[in-house]
C-alpha positions in Angstrom: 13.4 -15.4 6.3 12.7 -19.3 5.4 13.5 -21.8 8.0 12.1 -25.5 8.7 9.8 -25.8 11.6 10.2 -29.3 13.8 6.8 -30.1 13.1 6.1 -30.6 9.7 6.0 -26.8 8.9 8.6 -23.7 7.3 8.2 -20.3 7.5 8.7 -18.3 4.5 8.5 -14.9 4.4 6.6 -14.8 7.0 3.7 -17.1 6.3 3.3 -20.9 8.1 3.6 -23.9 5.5 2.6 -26.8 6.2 5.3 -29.5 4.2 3.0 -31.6 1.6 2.1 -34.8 2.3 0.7 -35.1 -1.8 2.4 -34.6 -4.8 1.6 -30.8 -5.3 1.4 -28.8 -8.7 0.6 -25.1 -8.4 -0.3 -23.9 -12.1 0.1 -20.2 -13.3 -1.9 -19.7 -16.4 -0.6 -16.6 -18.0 -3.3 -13.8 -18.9 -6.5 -16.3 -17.3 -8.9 -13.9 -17.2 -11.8 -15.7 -15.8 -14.0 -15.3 -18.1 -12.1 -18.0 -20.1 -12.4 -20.6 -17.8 -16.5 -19.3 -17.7 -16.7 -19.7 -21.5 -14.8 -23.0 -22.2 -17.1 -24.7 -19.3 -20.0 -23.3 -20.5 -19.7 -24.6 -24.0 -18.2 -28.1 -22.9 -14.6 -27.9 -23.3 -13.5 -28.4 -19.9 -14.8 -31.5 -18.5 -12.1 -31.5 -15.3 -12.8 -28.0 -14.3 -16.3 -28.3 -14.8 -16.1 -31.5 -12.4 -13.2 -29.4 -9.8 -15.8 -26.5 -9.7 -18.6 -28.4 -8.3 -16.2 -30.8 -6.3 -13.4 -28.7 -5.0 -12.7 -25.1 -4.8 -14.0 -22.6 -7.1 -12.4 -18.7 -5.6 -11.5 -15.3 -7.1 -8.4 -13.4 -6.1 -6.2 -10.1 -7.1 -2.9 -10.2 -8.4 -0.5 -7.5 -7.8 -0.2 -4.1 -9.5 1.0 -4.0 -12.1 -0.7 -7.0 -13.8 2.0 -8.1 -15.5 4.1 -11.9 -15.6 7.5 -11.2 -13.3 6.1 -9.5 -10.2 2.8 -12.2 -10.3 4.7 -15.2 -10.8 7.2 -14.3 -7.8 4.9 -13.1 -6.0 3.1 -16.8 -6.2 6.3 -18.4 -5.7 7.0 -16.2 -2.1 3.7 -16.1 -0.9 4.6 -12.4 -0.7 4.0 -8.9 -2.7 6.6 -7.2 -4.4 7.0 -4.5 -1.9 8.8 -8.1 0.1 10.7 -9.7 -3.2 11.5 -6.7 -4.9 10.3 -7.9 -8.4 7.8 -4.6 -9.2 8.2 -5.3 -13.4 9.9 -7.2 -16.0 11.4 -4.0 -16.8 12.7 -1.6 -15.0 14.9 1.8 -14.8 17.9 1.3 -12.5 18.6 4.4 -11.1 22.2 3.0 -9.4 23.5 2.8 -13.4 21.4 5.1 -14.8 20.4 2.0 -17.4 16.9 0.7 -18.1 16.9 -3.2 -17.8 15.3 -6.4 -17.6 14.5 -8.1 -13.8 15.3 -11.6 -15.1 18.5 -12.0 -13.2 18.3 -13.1 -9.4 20.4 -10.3 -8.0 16.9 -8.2 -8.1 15.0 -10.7 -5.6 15.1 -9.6 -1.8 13.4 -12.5 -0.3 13.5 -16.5 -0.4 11.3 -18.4 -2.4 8.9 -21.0 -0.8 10.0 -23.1 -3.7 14.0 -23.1 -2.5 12.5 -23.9 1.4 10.8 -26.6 0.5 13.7 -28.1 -1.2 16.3 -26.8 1.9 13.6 -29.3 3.7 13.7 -32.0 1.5 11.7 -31.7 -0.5 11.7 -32.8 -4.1 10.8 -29.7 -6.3 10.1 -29.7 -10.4 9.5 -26.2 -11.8 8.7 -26.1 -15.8 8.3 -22.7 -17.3 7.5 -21.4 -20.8 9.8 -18.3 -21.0 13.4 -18.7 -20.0 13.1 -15.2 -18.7 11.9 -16.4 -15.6 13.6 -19.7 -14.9 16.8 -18.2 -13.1 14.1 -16.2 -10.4 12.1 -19.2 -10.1 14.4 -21.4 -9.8 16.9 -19.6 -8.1 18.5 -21.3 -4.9 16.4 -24.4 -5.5 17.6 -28.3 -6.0 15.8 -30.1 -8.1 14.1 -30.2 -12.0 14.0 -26.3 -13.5 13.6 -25.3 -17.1 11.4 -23.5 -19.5 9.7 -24.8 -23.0 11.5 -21.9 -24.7 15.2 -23.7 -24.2 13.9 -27.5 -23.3 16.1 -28.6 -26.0 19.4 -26.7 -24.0 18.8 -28.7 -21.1 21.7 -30.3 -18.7 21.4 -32.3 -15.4 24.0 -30.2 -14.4 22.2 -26.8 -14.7 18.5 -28.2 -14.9 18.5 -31.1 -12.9 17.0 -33.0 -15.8 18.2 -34.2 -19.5 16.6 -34.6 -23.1 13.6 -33.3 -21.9 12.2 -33.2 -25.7 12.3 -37.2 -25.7 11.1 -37.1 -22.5 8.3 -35.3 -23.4 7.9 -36.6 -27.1 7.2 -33.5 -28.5 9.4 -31.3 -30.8 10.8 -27.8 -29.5 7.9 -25.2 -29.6 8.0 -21.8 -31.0 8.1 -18.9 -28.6 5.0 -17.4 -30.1 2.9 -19.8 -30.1 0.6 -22.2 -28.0 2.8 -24.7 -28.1 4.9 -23.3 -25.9 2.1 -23.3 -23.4 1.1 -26.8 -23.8 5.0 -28.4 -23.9 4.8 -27.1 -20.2 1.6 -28.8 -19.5 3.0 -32.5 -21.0 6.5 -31.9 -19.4 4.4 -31.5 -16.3 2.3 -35.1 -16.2 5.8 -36.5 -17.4 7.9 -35.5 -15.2 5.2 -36.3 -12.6 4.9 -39.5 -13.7 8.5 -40.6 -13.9 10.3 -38.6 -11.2 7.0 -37.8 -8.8 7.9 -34.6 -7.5 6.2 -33.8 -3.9 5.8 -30.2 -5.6 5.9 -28.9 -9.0 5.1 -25.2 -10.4 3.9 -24.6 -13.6 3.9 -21.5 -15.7 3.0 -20.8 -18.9 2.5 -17.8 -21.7 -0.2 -15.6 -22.5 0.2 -15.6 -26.7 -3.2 -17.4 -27.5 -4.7 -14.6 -24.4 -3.2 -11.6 -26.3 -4.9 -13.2 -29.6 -8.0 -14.4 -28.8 -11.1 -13.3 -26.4 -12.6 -15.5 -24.0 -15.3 -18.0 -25.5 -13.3 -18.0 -29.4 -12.3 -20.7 -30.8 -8.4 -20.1 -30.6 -9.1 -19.5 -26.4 -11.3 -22.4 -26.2 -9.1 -25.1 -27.8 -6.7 -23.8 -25.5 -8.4 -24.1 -22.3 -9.8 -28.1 -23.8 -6.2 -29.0 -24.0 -5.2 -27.6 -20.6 -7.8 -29.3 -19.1 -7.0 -32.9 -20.5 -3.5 -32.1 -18.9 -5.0 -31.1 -15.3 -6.9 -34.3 -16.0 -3.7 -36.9 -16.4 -2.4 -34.7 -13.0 -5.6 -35.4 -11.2 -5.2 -39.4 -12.1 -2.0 -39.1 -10.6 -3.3 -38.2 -7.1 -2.2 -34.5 -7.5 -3.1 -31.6 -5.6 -3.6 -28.9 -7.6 -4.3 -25.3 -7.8 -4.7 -23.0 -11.0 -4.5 -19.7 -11.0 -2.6 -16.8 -13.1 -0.3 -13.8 -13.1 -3.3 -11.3 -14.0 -6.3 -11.2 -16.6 -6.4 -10.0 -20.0 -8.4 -7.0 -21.7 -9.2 -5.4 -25.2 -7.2 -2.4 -25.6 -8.6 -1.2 -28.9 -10.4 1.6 -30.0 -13.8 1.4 -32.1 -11.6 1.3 -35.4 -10.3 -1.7 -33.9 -6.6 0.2 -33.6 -5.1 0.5 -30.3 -6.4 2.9 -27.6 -2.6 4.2 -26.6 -1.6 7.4 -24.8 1.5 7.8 -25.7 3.1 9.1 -22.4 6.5 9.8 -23.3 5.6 12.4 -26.4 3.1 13.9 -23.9 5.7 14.5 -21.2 7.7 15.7 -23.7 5.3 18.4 -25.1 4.5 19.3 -21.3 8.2 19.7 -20.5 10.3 19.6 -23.4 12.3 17.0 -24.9 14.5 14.9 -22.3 13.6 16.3 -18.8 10.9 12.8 -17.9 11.7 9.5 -18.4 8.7 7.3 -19.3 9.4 3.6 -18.2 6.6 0.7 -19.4 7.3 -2.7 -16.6 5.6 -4.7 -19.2 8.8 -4.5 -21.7 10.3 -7.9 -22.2 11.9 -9.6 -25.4 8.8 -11.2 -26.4 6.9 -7.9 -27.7 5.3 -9.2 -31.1 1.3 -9.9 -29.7 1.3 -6.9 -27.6 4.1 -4.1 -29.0 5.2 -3.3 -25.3 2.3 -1.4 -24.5 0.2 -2.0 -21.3 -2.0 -0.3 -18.9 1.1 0.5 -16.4 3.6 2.5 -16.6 6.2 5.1 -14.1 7.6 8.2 -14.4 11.2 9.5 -13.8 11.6 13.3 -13.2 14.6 15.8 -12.1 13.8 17.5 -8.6 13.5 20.4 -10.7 10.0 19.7 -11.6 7.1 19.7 -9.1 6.1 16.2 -9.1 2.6 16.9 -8.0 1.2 19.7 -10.7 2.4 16.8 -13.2 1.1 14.6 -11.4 -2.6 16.4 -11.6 -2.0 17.1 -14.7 -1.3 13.7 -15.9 -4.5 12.3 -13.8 -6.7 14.6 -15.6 -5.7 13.3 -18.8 -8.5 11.5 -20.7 -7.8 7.1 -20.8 -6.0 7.5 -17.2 -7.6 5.4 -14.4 -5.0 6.2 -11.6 -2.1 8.2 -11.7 -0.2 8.5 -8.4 3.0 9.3 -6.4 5.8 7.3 -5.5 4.9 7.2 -1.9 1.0 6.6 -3.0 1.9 4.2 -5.0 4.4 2.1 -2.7 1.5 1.7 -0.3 -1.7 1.3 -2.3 -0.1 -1.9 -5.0 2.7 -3.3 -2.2 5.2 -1.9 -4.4 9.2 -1.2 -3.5 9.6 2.5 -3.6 13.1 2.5 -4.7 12.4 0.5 -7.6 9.2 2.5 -9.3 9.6 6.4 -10.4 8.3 9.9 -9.3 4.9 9.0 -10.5 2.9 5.5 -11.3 -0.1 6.0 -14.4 -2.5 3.3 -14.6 -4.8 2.9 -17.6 -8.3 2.5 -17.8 -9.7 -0.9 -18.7 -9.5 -0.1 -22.7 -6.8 2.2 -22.9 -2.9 1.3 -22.6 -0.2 3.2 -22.2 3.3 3.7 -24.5 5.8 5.9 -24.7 6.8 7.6 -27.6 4.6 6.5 -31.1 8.1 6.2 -33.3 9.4 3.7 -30.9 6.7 1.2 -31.0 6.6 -1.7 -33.9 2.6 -2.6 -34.4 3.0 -3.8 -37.6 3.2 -7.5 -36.1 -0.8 -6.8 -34.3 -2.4 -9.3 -37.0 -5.8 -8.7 -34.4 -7.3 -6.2 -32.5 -4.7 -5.5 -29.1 -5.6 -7.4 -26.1 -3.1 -6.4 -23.0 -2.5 -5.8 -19.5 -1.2 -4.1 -16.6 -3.8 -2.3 -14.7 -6.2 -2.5 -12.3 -8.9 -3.9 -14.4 -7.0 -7.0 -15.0 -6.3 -7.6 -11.2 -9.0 -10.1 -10.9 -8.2 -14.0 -11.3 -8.9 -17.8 -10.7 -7.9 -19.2 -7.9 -9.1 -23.2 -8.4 -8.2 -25.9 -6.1 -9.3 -29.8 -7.0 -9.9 -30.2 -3.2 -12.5 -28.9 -1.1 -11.0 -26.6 1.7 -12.0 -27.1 5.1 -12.0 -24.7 7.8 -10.9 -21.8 4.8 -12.4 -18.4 5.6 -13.7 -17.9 2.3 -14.8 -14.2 3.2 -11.5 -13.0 3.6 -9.5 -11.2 0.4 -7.7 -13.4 -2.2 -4.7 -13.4 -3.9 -3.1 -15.4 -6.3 -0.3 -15.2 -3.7 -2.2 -17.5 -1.3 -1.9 -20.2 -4.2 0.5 -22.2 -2.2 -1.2 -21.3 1.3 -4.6 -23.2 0.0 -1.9 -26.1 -1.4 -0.4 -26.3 1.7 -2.4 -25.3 4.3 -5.8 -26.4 3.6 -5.9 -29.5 0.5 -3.4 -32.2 2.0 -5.8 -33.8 4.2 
């Protein structure tokens, strides 16, 4: 349920908003483990944040199970988990076709954004995203600006609610693997925010320079120098603003430096035969060249003809696994929708990911060491606000969820 409140507030989903009363910009920094943000301060490339971490709001929070970009960013978006939006992948088996597919399109999302409320209340709403894959769900039911870097130069007020965005921003179409793609996010942002001056805008960007490059290196850190010069320009414009990101980002490699990967599907299939489980990975999207569809997360399909729960045990005793439970289980312990996840959930241990059968994954792109997600052990991220936030319990638990609650709630005044 979303519905405007007569004082100055909606209810979305369940939570109180206050409406802003500040331009607004809630950032999603893909794969921002933070240890990056640690790093770039440290070694002086992030003069903003260093000053918003001794001014404002410094906090840690989980994402959701699995770590991975769809079910984070709508998460963020509702204020909700995905057992309340639905969105528990960016891939998943649909058992009504019997077809495996992506969760880009709408029909999938089972709750209203906070995003589409604030603009049912009037409020003027810019969302910029680097993957088209998730402008429909982010922008779906919402008036106002919504595109991704990916397609900027495919952009009509009609469908967008903006045009020529690439002279807008001044900056040629960037390549879908690639930091640019990142960054045309960031300058679309402090343009947009300068001409039109949304009273919210939500920004989300790609983790290609995370999969590449570990926190502190020189790839991540010119990265992190550039997004802070952006969260700079915002701050001059009298922008409230809070970072966080869709999970963190590990090594996944072995001592040889070649992926650590249990290959799930070839193991069912030795365990069962050929056929009887189906192996589902969430983190499957188009965009598979940094990280070869293999993450720490995966779910399991099986006829009633097998007892779920010997595989189960036998799967959890498997050396890399970190996790391995039941539907039920795993409904309740990561927020999850039950109908939409399989028989069983694996998760990975921190270094270890998981794939499904070794023919039907392309590594031949890796040029470094796999970095990936998924699992518990990237569950940890930033949760930054430029404001300080009084009368915030700051014992209570996190999530990158509350992004917009701490926007909201606590940094207008």
């Amino acid at each position: 349920m979303a519905n405007a409140e007569p004082k100055g507030e909606l209810t979305v989903n369940g939570r109180a908003y206050k409406l802003p009363v500040q331009p607004t910009v809630v950032v999603c920094v893909d794969g921002c483990e933070p240890d990056y943000l640690a790093q770039a301060v440290a070694t002086g490339h992030m003069p903003w944040l260093k000053r918003t971490l001794a001014l404002g709001s410094g906090l840690t929070g989980d994402c959701v199970v699995p770590s991975f970009t769809n079910p984070n960013n709508l998460s963020i978006v509702t204020g909700a988990p995905p057992s309340v939006h639905g969105i528990c992948g960016n891939y998943l088996f649909d058992t009504a076709s019997g077809t495996e597919v992506m969760m880009n399109d709408p029909k999938w999302l089972r709750a209203p954004t906070l995003l589409a409320a604030l603009s049912d209340a009037g409020k003027s709403l810019a969302v910029v995203t680097a993957k088209d894959k998730l402008r429909k769900l982010l922008g779906h039911k919402m008036k106002g600006i919504c595109f991704s870097s990916e397609k900027a130069n495919e952009v009509t007020l009609a469908e967008n609610g903006i045009e020529d965005v690439l002279g807008l921003v001044g900056l040629p179409l960037p390549s879908v693997y690639s930091a640019d793609l990142s960054e045309f996010v960031f300058a679309a942002g402090v343009k947009i925010m300068h001409k039109h001056r949304p009273d919210v805008m939500y920004l989300s960007t790609t983790d290609y320079v995370q999969h590449k490059h570990a926190p502190g290196t020189e790839g991540a850190n010119a990265f992190y120098r550039m997004m802070d010069g952006y969260m700079q320009q915002l701050e001059d414009l009298g922008c409230v603003i809070v970072l966080t990101a869709d999970h963190g980002m590990n090594a996944k490699a072995a001592m040889d430096g070649t992926p650590d990967v249990i290959y799930l599907q070839d193991w069912f299939d030795n365990l069962l035969g050929g056929g009887v489980a189906r192996v589902i990975l969430p983190i499957t999207d188009p965009y598979v060249v940094h990280h070869g569809a293999l993450g720490s997360f995966a779910t399991i399909y099986l006829p009633e003809s097998i007892n779920i729960e010997a595989a189960r045990k036998r799967l959890a005793a498997l050396k890399g696994m970190e996790l391995v439970l039941s539907r039920e289980q795993a409904a309740e312990r990561f927020e999850l929708p039950a109908d939409r996840i399989g028989d069983i959930v694996a998760v990975s241990e921190r270094f270890t990911v998981i794939g499904t059968s070794a023919s039907r994954h392309d590594l031949s792109a890796l040029e470094v060491p796999l970095r990936s997600h998924g699992g518990m052990s990237e569950q940890r991220v930033p949760l930054i606000v430029n404001r300080a936030l009084p009368g915030l319990d700051r014992n209570r638990r996190f999530r990158n969820f509350d992004a917009f609650d701490l926007a909201l709630n606590y940094a207008q005044g």
